[in-house]
Wavefront OBJ file of the C-alpha trace (Angstrom):
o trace
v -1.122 19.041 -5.520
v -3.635 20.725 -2.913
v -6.190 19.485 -0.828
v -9.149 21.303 -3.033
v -11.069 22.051 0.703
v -8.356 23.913 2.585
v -5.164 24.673 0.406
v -2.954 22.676 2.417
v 0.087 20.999 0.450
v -0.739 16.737 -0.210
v 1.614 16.253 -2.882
v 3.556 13.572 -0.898
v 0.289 12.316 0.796
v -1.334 8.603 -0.460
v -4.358 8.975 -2.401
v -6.299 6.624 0.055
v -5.478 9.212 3.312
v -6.971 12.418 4.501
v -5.816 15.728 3.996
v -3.655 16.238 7.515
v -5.219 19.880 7.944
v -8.789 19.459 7.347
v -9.234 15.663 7.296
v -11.144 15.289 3.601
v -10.039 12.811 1.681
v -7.181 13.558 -0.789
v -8.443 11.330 -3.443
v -11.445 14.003 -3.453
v -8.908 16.683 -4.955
v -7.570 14.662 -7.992
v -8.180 16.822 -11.357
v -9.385 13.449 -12.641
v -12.491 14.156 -10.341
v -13.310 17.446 -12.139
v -15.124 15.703 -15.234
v -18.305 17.471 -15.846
v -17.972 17.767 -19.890
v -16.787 14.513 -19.726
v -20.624 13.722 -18.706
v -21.417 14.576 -22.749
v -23.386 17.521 -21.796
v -25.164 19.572 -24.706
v -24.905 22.907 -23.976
v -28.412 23.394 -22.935
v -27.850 20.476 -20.155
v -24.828 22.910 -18.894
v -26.968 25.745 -18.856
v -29.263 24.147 -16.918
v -26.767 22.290 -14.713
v -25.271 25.951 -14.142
v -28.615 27.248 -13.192
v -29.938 24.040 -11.396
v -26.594 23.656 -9.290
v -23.828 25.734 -9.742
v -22.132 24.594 -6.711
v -21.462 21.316 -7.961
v -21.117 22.401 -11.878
v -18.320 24.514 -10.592
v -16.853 21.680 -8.162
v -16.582 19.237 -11.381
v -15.338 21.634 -14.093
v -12.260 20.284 -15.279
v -9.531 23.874 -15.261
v -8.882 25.267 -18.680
v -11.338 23.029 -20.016
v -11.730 24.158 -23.829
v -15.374 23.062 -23.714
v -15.982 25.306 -21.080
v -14.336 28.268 -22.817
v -16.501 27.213 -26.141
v -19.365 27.446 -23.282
v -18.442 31.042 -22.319
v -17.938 32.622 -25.917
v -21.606 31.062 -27.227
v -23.266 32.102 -23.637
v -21.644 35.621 -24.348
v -22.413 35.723 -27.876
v -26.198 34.302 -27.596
v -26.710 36.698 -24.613
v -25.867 39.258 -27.282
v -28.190 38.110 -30.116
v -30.840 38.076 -28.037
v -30.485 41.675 -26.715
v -29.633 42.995 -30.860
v -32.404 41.216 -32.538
v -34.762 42.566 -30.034
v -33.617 45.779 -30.259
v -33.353 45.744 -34.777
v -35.629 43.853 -35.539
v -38.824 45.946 -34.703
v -37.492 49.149 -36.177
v -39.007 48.661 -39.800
v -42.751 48.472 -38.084
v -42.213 52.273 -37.838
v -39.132 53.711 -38.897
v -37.764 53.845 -42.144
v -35.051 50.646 -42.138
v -35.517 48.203 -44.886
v -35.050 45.012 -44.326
v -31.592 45.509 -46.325
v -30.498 47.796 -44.134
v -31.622 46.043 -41.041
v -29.504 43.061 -42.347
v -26.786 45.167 -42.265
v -26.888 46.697 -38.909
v -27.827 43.700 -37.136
v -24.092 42.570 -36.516
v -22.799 45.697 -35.990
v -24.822 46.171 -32.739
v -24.609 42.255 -32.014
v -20.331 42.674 -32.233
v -20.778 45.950 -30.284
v -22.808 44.234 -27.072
v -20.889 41.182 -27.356
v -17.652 42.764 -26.739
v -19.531 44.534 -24.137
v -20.361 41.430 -22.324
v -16.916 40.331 -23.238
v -14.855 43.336 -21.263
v -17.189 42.822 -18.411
v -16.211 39.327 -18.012
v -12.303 39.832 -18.543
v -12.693 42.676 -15.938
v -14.358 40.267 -13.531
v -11.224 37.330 -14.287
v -8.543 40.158 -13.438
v -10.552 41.054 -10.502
v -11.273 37.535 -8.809
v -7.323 36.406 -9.474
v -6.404 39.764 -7.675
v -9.068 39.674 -4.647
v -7.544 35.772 -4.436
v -4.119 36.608 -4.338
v -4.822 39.020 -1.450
v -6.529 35.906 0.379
v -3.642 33.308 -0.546
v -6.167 31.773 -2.687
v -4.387 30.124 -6.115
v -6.837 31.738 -8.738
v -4.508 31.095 -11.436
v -5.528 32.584 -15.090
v -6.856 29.227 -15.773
v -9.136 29.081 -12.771
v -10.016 32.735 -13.565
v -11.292 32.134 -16.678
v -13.252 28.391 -16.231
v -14.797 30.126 -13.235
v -16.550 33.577 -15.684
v -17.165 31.184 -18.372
v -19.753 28.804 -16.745
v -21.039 32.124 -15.031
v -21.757 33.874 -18.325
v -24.714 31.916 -17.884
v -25.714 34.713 -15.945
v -25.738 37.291 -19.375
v -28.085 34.932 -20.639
v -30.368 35.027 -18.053
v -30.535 38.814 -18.420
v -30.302 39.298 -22.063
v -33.978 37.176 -22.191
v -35.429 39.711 -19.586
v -34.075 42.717 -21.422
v -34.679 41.165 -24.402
v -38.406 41.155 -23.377
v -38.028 44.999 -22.217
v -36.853 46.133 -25.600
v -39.774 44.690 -27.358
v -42.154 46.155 -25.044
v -40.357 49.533 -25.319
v -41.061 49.442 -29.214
v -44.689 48.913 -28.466
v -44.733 51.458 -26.202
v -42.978 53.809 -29.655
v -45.548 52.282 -32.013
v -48.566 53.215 -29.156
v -46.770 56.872 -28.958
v -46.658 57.299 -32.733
v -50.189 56.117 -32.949
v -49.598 53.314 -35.279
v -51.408 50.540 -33.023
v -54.948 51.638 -30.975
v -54.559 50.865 -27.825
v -57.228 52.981 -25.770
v -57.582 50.451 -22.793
v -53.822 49.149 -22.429
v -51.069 50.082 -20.224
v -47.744 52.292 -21.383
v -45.817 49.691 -22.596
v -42.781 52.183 -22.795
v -42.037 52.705 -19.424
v -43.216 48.801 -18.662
v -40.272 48.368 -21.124
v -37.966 50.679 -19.560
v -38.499 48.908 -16.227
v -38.184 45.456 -17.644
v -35.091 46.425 -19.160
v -33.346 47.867 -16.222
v -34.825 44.569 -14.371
v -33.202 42.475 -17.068
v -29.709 44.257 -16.997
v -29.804 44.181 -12.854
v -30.309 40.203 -13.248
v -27.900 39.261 -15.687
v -24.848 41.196 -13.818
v -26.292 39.793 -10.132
v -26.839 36.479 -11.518
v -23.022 36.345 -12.958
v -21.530 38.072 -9.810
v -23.208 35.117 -7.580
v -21.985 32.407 -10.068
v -18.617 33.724 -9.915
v -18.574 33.690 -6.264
v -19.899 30.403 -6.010
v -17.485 29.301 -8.519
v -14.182 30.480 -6.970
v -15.730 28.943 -3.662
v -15.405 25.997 -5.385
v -12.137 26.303 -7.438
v -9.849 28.823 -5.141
v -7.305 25.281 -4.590
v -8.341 23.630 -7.853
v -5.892 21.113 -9.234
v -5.094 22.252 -13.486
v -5.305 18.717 -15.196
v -1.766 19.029 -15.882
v -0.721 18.047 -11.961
v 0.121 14.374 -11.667
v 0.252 12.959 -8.288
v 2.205 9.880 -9.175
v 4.910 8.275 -11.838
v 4.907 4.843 -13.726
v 6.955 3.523 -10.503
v 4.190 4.354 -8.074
v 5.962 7.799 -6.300
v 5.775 11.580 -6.480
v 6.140 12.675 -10.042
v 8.614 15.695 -10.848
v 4.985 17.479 -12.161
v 3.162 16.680 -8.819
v 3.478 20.479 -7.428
v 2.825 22.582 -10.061
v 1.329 25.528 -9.134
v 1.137 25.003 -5.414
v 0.053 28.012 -3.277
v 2.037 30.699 -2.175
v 2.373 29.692 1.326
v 4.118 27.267 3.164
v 1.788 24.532 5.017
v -0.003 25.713 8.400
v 1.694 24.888 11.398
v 5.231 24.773 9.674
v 8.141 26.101 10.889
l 1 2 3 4 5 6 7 8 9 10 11 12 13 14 15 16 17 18 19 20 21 22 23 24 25 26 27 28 29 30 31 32 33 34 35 36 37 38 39 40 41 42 43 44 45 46 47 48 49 50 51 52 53 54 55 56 57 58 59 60 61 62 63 64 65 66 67 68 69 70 71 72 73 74 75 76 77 78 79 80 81 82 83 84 85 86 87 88 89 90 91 92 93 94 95 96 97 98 99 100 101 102 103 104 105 106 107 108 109 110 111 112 113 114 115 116 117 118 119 120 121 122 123 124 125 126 127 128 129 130 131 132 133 134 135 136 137 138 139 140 141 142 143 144 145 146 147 148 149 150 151 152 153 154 155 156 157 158 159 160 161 162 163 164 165 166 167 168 169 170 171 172 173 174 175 176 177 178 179 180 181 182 183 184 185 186 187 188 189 190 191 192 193 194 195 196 197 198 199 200 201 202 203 204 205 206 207 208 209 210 211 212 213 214 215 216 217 218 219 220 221 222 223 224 225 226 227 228 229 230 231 232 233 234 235 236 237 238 239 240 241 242 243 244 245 246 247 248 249 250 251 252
């Protein structure tokens, strides 16, 4: 096990001592400590939590945590209905989709910007376990993952902004093709156009800081898996699983 503050090896050390390198307690990095969906969070209180402190959120998520991964897919996949229906749904005010049709197109471009969203964040898991193995960092697949899935929070941030932008943009057809007077309003077009672009820019900043804040917070994080101690009160044989590739500071 690691001391979840510095990375330094406490696998032998008493729970009720202090890390030897940077003197925080090592009770502080027992996996039992990382409960946050243990806290019966809905997944609007995570969003929130996420948004409200991400810090901590990050600090308590329990590694390969299947309700985080179930948080991940529905942030993903509600970041993309919000982007397709705003983009389909208009269309039959002035084009010529029937509602049929629009039926039918609707999850085609909701599966197409969902595995968009999707590729981004498996691109941004390979990239944060690479940029941590360079640092000595133990960003393990695990870690990789728990840390983009309570950051895809950050898609759904932007897909409500550009969400907004695509409606406006379909005003700003409908005020183009004439279809709605509007002698004293502004071009919703390019108001759309900007809010989109202001939508998209939020969304990937908003994830890249939650994924920094998150490996901040997990870089030495203990997998639930890691058992410090046996039925007879010592080490157990699973106690240094997946220590980090180094040997302690100061060791010959």
């Amino acid at each position: 096990m690691l001391c979840e503050s510095c990375g330094y090896d406490v696998s032998g050390t008493a729970p009720d001592r202090m890390c030897p390198e940077c003197g925080v307690a090592v009770a502080a990095s027992e996996p039992e400590r990382r409960d946050l969906t243990r806290l019966r969070m809905g997944f609007w209180r995570l969003v929130w939590a996420m948004l409200g402190s991400p810090r901590l959120s990050a600090r308590s998520a329990a590694i390969g945590d299947a309700k985080i991964a179930w948080f991940g897919v529905v942030s993903r996949l509600a970041a993309a209905m919000i982007v397709s229906v705003a983009a389909v749904v208009p269309m039959p005010f002035y084009t010529d989709v029937t509602p049929v049709l629009l039926v039918v197109i609707l999850p085609f471009v909701a599966a197409d910007v969902f595995l968009v969203i999707s590729a981004l964040t498996a691109i941004e898991s390979v990239g944060i376990r690479f940029f941590g193995k360079q640092r000595g960092w133990r960003i393990t697949r695990e870690v990789a993952w728990t840390v983009c899935d309570l950051a895809s929070v950050g898609w759904l941030t932007g897909a409500c902004v550009c969400g907004a932008g695509l409606l406006l943009l379909h005003v700003g057809v409908m005020q183009e093709m004439r279809l709605i007077d509007t002698p004293h309003m502004p071009v919703f077009g390019m108001i759309g156009a900007m809010t989109m672009l202001v939508g998209l820019s939020i969304g990937l900043l908003q994830f890249e800081l939650l994924v920094y804040l998150g490996v901040r917070q997990c870089r030495f994080a203990n997998p639930p898996r890691v058992r410090r101690y046996d039925a007879l009160g010592g080490p157990s044989e699973s106690a240094g699983i997946q220590r980090a590739d180094r040997e302690p500071r100061g060791a010959s």
